[in-house]
N, C-alpha and C positions, 0 to 999 in steps of 0.2 A: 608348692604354694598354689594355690587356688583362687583363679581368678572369678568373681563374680559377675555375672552378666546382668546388662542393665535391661530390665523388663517394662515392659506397659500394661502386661495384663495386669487387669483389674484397677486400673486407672479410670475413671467416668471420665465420659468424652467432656463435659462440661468444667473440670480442672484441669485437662490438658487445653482445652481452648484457652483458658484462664493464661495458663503461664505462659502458651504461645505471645498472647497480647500483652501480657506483662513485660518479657523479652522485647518484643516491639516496642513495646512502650518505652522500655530504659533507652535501647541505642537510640530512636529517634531524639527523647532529650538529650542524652548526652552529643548528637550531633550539634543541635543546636544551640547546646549550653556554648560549643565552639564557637561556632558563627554569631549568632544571634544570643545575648543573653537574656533579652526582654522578652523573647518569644516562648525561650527556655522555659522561664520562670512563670507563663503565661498557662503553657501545656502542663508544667506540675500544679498550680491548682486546678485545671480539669478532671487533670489524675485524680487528689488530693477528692476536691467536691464528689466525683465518681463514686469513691472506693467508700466517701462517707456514706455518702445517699443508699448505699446496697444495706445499711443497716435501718435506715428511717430515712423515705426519701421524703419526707418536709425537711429537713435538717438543711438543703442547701436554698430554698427559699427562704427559709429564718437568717440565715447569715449574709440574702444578700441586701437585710434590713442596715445591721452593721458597717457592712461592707461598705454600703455608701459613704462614709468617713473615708476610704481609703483616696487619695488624689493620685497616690502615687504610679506613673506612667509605664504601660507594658507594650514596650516595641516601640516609643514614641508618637505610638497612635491613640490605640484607647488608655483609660485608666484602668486599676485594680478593680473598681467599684463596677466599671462597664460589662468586664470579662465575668465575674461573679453573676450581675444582672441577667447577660446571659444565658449564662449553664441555669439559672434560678428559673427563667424562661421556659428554658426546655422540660424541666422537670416539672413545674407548674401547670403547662399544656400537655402534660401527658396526665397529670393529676386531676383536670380540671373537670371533665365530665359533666352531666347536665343533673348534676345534682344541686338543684338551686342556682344555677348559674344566670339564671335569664334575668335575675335583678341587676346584674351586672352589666345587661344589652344596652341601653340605654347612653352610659357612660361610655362604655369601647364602641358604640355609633359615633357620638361627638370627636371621639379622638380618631376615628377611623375618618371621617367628615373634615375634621383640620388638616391629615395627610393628604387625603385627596386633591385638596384646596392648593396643597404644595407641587401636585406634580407638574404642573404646566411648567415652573421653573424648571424643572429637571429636564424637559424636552428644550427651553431656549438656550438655557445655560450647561451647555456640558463639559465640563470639565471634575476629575475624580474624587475629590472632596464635597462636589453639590452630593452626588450619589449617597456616598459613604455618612454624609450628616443625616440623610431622609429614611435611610437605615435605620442609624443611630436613635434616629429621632421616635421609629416605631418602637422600638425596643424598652425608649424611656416613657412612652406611654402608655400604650398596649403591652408591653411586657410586664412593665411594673404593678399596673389596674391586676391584670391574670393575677399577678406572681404574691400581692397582697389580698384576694379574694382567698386562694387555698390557705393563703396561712391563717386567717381568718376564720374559715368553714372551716379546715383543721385542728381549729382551738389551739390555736400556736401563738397566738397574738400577744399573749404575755409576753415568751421568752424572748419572741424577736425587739417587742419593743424597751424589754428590760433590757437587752445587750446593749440594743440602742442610747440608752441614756444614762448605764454604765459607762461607756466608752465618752459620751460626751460629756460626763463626769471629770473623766480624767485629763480631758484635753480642755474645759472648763481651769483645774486645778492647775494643769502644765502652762496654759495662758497668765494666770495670775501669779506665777512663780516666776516666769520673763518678762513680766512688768515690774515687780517687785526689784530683781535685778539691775532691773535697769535704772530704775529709781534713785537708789542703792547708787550706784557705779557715774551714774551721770548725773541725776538731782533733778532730772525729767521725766513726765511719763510718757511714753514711745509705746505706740501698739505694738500690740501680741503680734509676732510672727514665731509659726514650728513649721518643721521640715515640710514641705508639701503641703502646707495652708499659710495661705496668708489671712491678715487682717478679716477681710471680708467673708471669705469662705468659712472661716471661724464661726465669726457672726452668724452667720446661715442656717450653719448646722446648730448651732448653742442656741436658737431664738425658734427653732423647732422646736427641739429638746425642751427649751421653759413651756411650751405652749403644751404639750404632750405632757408632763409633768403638772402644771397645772391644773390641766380640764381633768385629771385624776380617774376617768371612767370607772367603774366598779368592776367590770366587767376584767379589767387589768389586775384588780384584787392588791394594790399599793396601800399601803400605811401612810396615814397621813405623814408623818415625821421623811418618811422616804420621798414621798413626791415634793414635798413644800423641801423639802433640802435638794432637792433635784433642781425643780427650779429656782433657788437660790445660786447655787452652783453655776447652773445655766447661765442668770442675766449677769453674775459676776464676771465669767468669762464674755459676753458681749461685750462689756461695758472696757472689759482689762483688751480687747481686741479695736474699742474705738470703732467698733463697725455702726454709725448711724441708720444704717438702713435697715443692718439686724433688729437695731433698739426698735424702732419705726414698726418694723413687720412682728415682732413680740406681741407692743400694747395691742397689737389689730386684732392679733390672735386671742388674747388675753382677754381683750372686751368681748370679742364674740362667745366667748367660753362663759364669762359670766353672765354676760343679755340672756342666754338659755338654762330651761330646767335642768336640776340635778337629781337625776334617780335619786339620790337619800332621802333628801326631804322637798324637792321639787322647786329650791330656789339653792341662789349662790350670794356669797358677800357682796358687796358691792365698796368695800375699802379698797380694793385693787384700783379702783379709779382713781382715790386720790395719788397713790402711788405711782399711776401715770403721768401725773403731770412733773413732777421734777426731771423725770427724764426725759418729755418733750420737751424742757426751758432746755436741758443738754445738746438736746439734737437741734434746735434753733438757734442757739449761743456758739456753738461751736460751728454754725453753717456760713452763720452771716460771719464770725471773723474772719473766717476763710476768703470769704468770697469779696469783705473790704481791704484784704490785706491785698501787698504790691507784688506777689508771687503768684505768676501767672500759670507756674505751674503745679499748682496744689492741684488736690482731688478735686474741688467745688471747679474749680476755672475748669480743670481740662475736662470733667464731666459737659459742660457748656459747650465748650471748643467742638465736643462730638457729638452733640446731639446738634449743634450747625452742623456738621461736616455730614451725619449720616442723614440728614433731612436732603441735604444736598445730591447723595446717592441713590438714592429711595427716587428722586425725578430722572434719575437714569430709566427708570423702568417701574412706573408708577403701578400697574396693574399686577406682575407676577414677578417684581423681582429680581437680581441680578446674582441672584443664585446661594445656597444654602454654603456659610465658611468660605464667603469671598475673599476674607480677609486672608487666608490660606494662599491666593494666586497674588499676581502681582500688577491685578489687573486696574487699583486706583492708589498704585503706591507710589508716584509722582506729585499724584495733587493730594489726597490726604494722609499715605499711609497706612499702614495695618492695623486697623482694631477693630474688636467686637463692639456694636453700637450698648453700650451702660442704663438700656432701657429695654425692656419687655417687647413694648408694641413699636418702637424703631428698630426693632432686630427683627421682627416677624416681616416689618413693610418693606425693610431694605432686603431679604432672602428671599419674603415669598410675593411680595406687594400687596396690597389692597384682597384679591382672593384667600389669600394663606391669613391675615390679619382678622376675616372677616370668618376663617373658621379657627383660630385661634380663640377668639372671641365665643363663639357657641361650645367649643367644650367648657372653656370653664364654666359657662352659662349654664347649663348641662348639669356637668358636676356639682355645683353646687348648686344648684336646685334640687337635686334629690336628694345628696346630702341633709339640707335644711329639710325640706319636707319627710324625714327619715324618723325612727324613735332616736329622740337626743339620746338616749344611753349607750347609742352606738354611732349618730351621727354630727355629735356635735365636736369632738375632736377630730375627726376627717374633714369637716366645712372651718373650722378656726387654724389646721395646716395648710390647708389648699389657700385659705385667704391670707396668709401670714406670708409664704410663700409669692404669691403674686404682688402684695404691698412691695415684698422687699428689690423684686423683679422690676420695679419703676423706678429705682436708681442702684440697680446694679445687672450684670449677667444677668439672663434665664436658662438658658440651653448651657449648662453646668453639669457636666458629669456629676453623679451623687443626689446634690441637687436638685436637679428638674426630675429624679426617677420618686424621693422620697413622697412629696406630697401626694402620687398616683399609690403609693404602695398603700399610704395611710387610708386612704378615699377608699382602694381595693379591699383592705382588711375590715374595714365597717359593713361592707356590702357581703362579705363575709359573713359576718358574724352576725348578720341579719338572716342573709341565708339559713344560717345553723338554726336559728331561733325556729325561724319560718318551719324549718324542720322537724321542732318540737323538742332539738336536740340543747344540753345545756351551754348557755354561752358562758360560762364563767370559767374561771382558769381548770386544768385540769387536776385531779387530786395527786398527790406526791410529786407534784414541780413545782413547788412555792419557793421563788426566789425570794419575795420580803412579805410580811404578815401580810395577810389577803382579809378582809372582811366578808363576810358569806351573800351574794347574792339576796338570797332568802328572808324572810325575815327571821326570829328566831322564835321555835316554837313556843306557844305558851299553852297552861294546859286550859283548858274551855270555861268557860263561867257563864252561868244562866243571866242573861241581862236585866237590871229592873226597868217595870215596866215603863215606859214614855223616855225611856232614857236612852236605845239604840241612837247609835248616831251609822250614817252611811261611810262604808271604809272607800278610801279614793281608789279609782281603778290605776294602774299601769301609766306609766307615762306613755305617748303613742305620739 
């Protein structure tokens, strides 16, 4: 019998690398799949993202449009959504090059301008959670602006935002299916809670999704039937989540979507208005019972209770702060306790103080100011996210994994696909990826006809 000898000639050095790091790659997860399983399962979507991107490296900034829906925790530090963000990062800033990118300068100044604002905290307060948030925090800025400008300039912006509002489709529908139940079983209706979202974070993400559905951009190439059922879907699920501040942060978005021109014919309905008001008599009916009733511990009261308590904090250290995720240490869990201050600008004064507040303040100023002054056909759904977003941010979390990265990705992808323009290149979806009927940019062609005479009329230019 003849034994065979195991050869390498004629192996390329670039496939033995390969499986060397693949080997590596198994026993190190399998080690930690032992020890650690959050880390485990943290390192197999790096793998996972890796192995994709080697066939189409947009594919992992597209997914970490989706991803943001993910809550769910790896290692008990970051979320799914954060680790995605990430890898989407890396692969973004290696993409990113100065191909049109300088329309982009402007906006990563402002955000660059509010971290700086933040670090005098990080030199008073040190302790390893201020750090690890000021991190965190470039990543959901500055990472997400990058990481939604290539997908943008890549002419990506379809698929990432139709995954998008696919998925909040279905957690739309999985919301309204656990109110129903419950309905059903107890003869009440009890907000939407699923695995890894509550109430609120529902709302969040379902009051983007209407607003991105809505403003229907042309350039996304949506069927009317799919967006107006999209956002159907959407404010069903706010409404089946009871999140008021989602409702609240929708109509903002909503009004602003319609106040602006529509590439098609340069105006939008103006019925959506009346449609606002019933669900602000909700969100005002449903605030004041709250807040007359004898339960001091509802939502409305204890929101109250914390915005004394973090005003209180905030004169610890009026100028810079008492540091980013204090509520993390246990350094005012005597007198108030642990929590994140339920407002936007008491969560920037209590971490960063008065300087971090005051450049908190000029990004979005920033942002949307170029936004607005941009072509509405690509900037009007980026300024009606960003504003939707920061409404909902004055009575609930801002600095929310998922969350706080979505409205910079949207802002990112406009500036995008401005970019592309600017380029000469087409903005409209790509041909053979049409997830739902697309209408054509263009207009359609017709064939020529000699005008008579006194009767030319002037064709309108471009919306700009």
């Amino acid at each position: 019998m003849f034994q065979r000898r195991v050869s390498l000639e004629g192996v390329r050095p670039a496939t033995l690398a390969v499986a060397v790091v693949s080997i590596l790659v198994a026993v190190l997860l399998g080690v930690l799949s032992a020890e650690t399983s959050g880390w485990a399962l943290a390192g197999a979507i790096v793998v996972l993202l890796v192995g994709v991107s080697l066939r189409d490296p947009t594919i992992v900034p597209v997914l970490a449009v989706p991803a943001t829906l993910i809550q769910a925790r790896v290692g008990g530090l970051l979320s799914v959504a954060d680790v995605v963000l990430a890898a989407a990062t890396l692969f973004a800033v290696f993409m990113l090059r100065d191909r049109g990118a300088a329309i982009l300068r402007p906006v990563l100044w402002a955000g660059t301008f509010y971290l700086a604002t933040a670090i005098p905290t990080l030199i008073l307060n040190r302790f390893a959670a201020n750090y690890v948030e000021w991190a965190h925090e470039v990543v959901l800025v500055l990472g997400s602006l990058v990481v939604g400008f290539v997908i943008g300039r890549e002419n990506r912006a379809r698929l990432a935002l139709s995954l998008y509002l696919f998925a909040c489709c279905g957690i739309a529908i999985a919301a309204a299916i656990v109110v129903a139940q419950s309905l059903v079983s107890t003869g009440t209706l009890e907000p939407a809670y699923l695995p890894d979202l509550q109430k609120n974070t529902i709302g969040g993400m379902l009051a983007a999704s209407a607003v991105i559905a809505f403003a229907r951009p042309v350039w996304l190439g949506w069927s009317r039937f799919w967006a107006y059922g999209a956002f159907a879907l959407s404010m069903l699920g706010v409404f089946a989540a009871q999140s008021r501040q989602g409702v609240i942060g929708a109509i903002i978005g909503v009004l602003i979507v319609s106040l602006r021109p529509r590439a098609q014919n340069g105006k939008r309905g103006k019925l959506i208005w009346f449609a606002c008001i019933p669900a602000v008599a909700w969100v005002l009916i449903y605030l004041n019972a709250q807040l007359s009733s004898g339960n001091q511990f509802n939502s409305a009261h204890q929101r109250v209770d914390w915005y004394a308590q973090a005003w209180q904090i905030w004169q610890e250290s009026p100028l810079f702060g008492v540091g980013m995720r204090y509520w993390y240490t246990d350094r005012f869990v005597g007198a108030f306790g642990n929590f994140q201050p339920p407002n936007a600008e008491l969560e920037v004064l209590t971490t960063t103080g008065v300087f971090g507040l005051i450049g908190f303040f000029v990004m979005f100023a920033v942002a949307c100011w170029y936004l607005y002054r941009m072509n509405p056909v690509y900037g009007t759904v980026g300024l009606a996210v960003v504003a939707t977003r920061f409404v909902q941010a004055q009575f609930d979390l801002y600095w929310v994994a998922g969350q706080a990265s979505l409205l910079w990705i949207v802002a990112g992808i406009c500036f995008g696909l401005q970019a592309r323009e600017n380029a000469g290149l087409d903005p409209g979806p790509p041909a053979g990826s049409a997830i739902v009927r697309a209408p054509s940019l263009a207009a359609p062609s017709v064939p020529a006809r000699r005008p008579v005479r006194g009767t030319e009329r002037a064709v309108p230019s471009r919306i700009k």
